[in-house]
RODO-2510 file (C-alpha; in nm, 4 decimals, decimal comma):
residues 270
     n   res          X          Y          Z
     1     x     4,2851    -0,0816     3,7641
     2     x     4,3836     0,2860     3,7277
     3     x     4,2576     0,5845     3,5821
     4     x     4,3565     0,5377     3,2219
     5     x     4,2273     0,1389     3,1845
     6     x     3,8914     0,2219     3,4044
     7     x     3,8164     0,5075     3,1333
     8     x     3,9200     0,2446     2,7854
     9     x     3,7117     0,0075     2,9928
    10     x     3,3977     0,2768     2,9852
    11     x     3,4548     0,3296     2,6667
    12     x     3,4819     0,0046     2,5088
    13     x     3,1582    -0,0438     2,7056
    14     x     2,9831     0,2676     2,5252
    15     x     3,0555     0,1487     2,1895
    16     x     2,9492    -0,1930     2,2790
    17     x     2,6204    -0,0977     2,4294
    18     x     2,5187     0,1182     2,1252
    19     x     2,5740    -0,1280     1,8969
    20     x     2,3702    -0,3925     2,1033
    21     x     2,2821    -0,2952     2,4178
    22     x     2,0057    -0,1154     2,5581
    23     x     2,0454     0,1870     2,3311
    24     x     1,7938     0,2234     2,1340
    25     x     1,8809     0,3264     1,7775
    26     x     1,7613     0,6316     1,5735
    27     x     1,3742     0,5623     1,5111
    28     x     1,4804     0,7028     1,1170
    29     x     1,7694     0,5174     1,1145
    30     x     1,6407     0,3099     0,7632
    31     x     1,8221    -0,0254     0,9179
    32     x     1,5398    -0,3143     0,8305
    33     x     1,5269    -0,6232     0,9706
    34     x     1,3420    -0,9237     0,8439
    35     x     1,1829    -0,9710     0,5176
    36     x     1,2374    -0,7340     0,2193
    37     x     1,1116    -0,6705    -0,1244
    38     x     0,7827    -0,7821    -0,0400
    39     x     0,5684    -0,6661    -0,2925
    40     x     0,7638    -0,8213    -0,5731
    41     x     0,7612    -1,1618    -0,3663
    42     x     0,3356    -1,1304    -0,3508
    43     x     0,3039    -1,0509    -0,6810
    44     x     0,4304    -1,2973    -0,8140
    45     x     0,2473    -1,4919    -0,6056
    46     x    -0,0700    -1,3351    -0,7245
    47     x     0,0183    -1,4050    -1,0520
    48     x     0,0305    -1,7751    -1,0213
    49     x    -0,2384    -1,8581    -0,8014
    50     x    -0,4408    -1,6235    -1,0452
    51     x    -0,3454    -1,7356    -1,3881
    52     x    -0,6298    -1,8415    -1,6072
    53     x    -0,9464    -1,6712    -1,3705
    54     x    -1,2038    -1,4908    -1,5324
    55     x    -1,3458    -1,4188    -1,1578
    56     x    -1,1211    -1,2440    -0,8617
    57     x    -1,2345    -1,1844    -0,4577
    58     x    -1,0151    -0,8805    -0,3753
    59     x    -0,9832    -0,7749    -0,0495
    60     x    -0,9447    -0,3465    -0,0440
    61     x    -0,7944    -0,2540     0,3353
    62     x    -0,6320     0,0891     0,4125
    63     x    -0,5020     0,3580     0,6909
    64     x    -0,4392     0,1067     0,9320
    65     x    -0,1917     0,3219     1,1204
    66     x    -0,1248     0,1970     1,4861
    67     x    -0,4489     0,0867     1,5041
    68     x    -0,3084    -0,2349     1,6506
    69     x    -0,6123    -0,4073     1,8109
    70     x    -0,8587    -0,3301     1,4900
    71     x    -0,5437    -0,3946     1,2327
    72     x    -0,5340    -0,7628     1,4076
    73     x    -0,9084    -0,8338     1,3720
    74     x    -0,9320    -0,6746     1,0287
    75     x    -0,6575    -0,9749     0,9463
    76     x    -0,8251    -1,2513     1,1567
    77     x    -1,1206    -1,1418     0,9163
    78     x    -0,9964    -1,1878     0,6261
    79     x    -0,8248    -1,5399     0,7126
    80     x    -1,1935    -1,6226     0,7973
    81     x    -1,2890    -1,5620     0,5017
    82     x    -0,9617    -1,7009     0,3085
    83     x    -1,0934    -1,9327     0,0776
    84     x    -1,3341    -1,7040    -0,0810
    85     x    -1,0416    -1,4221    -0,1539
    86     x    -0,7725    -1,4334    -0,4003
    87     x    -0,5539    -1,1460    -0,2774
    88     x    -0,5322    -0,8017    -0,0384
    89     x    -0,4968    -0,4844    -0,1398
    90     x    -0,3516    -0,2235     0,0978
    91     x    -0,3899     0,1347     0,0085
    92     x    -0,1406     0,2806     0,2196
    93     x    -0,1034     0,4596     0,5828
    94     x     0,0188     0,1136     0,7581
    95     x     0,2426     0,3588     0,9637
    96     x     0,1871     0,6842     1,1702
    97     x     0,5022     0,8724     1,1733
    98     x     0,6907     0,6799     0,9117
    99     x     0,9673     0,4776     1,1532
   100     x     1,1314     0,1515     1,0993
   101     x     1,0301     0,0023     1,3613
   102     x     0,6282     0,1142     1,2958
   103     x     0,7275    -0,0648     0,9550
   104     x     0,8375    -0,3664     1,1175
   105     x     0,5459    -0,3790     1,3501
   106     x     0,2661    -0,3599     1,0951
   107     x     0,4953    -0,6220     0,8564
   108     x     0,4261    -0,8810     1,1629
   109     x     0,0804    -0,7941     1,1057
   110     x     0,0573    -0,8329     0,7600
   111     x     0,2509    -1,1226     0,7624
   112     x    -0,0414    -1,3194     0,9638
   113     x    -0,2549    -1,2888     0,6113
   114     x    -0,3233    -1,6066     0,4650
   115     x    -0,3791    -1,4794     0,1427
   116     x    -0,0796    -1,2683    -0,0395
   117     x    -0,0935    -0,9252     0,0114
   118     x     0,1289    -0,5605    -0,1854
   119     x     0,1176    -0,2416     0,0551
   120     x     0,0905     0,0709    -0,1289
   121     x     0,2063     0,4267     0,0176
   122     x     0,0348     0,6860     0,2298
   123     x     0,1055     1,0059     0,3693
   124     x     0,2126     0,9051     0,6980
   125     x     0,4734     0,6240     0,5506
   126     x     0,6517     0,9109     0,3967
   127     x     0,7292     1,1246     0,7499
   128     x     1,0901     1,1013     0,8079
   129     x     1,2939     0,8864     0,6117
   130     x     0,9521     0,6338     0,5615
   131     x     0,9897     0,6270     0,1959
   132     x     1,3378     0,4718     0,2018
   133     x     1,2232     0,2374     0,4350
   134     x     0,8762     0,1351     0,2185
   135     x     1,1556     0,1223    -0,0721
   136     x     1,3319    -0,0987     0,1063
   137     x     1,0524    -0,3067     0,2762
   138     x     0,8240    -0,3225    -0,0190
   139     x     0,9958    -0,2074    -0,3629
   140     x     0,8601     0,0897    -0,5754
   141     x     0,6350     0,3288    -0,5233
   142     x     0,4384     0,2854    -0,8219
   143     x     0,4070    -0,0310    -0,9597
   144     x     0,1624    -0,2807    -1,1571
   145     x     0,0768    -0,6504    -1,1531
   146     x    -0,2271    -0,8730    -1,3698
   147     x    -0,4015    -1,1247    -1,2159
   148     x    -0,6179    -1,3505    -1,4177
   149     x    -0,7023    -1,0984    -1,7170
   150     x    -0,6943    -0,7599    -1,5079
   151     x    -0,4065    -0,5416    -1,4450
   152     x    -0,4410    -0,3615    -1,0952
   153     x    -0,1645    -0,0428    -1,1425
   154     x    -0,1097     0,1512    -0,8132
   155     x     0,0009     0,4346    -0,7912
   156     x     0,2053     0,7163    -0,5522
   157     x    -0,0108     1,0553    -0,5714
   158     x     0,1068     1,1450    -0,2358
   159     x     0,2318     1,5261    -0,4160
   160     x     0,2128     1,7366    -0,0797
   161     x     0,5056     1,5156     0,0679
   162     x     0,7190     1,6439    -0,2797
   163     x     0,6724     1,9954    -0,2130
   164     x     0,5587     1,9040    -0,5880
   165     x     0,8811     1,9288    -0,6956
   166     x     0,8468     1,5274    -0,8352
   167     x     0,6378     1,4308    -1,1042
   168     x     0,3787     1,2554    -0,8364
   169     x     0,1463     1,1171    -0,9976
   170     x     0,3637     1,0108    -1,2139
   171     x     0,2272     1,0267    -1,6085
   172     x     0,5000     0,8669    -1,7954
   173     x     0,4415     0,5466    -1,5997
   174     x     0,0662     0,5713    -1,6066
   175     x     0,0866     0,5621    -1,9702
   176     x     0,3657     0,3387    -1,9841
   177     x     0,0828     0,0655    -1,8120
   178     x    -0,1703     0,1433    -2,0600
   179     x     0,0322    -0,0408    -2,3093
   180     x     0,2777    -0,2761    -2,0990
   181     x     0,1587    -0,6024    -2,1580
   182     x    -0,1718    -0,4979    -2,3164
   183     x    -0,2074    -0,8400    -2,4536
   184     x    -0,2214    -1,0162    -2,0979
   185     x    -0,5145    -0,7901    -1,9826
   186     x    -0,8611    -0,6871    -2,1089
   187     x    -0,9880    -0,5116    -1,7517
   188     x    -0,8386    -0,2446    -1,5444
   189     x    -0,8144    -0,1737    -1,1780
   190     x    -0,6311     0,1690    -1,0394
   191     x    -0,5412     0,2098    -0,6585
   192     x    -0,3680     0,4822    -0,4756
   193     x    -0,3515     0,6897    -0,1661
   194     x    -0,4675     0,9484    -0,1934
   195     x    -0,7491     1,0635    -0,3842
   196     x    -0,8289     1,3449    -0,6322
   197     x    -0,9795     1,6353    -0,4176
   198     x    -0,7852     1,5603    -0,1070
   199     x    -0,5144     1,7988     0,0199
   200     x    -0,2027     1,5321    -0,0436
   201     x    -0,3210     1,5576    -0,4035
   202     x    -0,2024     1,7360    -0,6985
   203     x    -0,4923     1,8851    -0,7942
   204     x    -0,3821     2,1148    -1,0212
   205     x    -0,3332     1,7997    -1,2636
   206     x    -0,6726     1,6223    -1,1400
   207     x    -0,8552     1,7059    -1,5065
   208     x    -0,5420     1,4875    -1,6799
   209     x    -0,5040     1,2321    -1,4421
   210     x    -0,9027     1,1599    -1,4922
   211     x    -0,8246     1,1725    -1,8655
   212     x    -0,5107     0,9501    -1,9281
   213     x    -0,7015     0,6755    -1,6230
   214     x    -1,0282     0,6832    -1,9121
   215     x    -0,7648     0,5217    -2,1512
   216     x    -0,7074     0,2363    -1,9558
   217     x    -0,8645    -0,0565    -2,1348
   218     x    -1,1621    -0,1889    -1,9513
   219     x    -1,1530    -0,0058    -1,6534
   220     x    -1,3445    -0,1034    -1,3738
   221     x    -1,3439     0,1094    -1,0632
   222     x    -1,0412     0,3416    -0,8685
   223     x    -0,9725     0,2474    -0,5537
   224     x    -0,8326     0,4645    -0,2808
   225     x    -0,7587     0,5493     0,1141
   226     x    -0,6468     0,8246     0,3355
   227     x    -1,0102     1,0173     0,4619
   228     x    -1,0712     0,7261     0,6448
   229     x    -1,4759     0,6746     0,5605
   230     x    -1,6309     0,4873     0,2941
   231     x    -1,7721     0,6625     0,0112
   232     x    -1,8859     0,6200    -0,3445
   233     x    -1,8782     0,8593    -0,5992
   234     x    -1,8581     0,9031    -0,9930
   235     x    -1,5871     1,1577    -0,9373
   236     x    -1,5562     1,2427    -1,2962
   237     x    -1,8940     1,2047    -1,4272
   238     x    -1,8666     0,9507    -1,6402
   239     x    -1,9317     0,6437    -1,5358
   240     x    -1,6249     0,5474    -1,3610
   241     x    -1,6830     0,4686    -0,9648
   242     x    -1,4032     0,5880    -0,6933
   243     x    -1,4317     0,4146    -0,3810
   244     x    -1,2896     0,5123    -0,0820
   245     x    -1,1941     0,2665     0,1772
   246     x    -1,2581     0,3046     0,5292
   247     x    -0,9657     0,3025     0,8186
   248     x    -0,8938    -0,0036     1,0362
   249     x    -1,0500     0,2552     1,2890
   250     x    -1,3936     0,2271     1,1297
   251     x    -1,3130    -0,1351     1,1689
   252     x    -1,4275    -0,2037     0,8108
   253     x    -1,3462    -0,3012     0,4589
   254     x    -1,4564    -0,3537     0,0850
   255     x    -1,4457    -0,7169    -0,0718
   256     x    -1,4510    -0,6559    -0,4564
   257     x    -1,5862    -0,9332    -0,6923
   258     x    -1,4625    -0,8906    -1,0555
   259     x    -1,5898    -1,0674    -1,3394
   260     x    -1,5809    -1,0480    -1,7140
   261     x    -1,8989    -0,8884    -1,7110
   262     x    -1,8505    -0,6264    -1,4615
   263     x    -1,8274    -0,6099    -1,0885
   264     x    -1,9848    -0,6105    -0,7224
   265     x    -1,8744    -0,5350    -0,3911
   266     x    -1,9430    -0,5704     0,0270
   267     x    -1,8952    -0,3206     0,2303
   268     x    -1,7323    -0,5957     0,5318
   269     x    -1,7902    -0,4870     0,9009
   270     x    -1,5896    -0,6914     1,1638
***
């Protein structure tokens, strides 16, 4: 072989190998394997299993990160628990840098749950190009289901990661829920990220966001992660409880019981 053929020969080689040899490609590289558009698929899962219940077992979970070992046996715990729990809620943070493959990884995870799960957004999902992959992976950032008689609307109030140059939270769909459907729902449930307070808020909005949330019919409790401890406060003094939900770290999470009259909830260490 001479010169000329022994350097094509390299070369064809090269291209080879980096499409599917042992280089690795770029960790922001937004190319998803697998499953897709899974929040859509487990709503409307939720929405069947659910229809006609006056009584829901939520599970809350949240900032799992790479938290591999305490992710798994937060999951094995709920599966234990299965038949007493309608759904999971996850309040974002399932990655730590935002990479496709720490998507893929926690997916796996997730996927174990016996029970149908939606993902919401944190902080960390964001780094990179994280938010086209959670696009991809799980659908839009904000978005709304009902199951039974309650509508559970989750939001993206990750501002910091806009530079607030985006309208994060978002006010024309919060209101847009307050009516979508109103007929179909009697109770409310809101879940986010972050919280009102915390640094990856817009707190310069936090008095409006508390208002338009008091106009949601029914509304039960706010839900939300990222501070990774449990706490329970009436953050706007008036009667409205915001729970925060501990990390897989803590290794614990809230079980929510909603009824027509009201609610209750366990604070579940595993």
């Amino acid at each position: 072989m001479n010169h000329k053929n022994i350097l094509l020969f390299l070369v064809t080689v090269l291209f080879v190998a980096c499409d599917k040899g042992p280089f690795d490609i770029h960790p922001y590289d937004v190319h998803i394997t697998g499953a897709t558009n899974l929040n859509a698929t487990n709503i409307a899962k939720i929405e069947e299993t659910c229809k006609g219940k006056d009584t829901l077992r939520v599970a809350f979970i949240s900032d799992t990160h790479l938290w591999v070992s305490q992710f798994q046996k937060e999951v094995d715990d709920i599966n234990r628990r299965k038949d007493s729990i309608d759904f999971v809620v996850h309040c974002g943070d399932i990655t730590d840098t935002g990479t496709t493959r720490e998507y893929e990884w926690t997916r796996k995870i997730l996927e174990k749950l016996e029970r149908p799960h939606v993902v919401l957004i944190g902080n960390h999902d964001f780094l990179g190009t994280g938010d086209q992959v959670y696009e991809n992976m799980y659908g839009d950032l904000d978005f709304s289901f009902i199951a039974g008689t309650t509508k559970f609307v989750c939001l993206n109030t990750n501002a910091t990661e806009y530079d607030y140059l985006a309208a994060v939270p978002n006010f024309d769909y919060m209101d847009e829920q307050i009516h979508a459907d109103s007929a179909k729902f009697n109770h409310t449930v809101v879940c986010m990220h972050a919280g009102p307070g915390s640094e990856q808020f817009n707190n310069n909005v936090t008095k409006m966001f508390g208002y338009v949330l008091s106009l949601y019919p029914g509304l039960y409790c706010c839900l939300y992660g990222h501070d990774h401890h449990f706490q329970a406060t009436d953050m706007y003094h008036n009667g409205t409880m915001w729970y925060e939900i501990a990390s897989a770290q803590a290794r614990e999470y809230l079980l929510f019981t909603f009824t027509p009259n009201g609610y209750s909830y366990e604070r579940i260490h595993y």
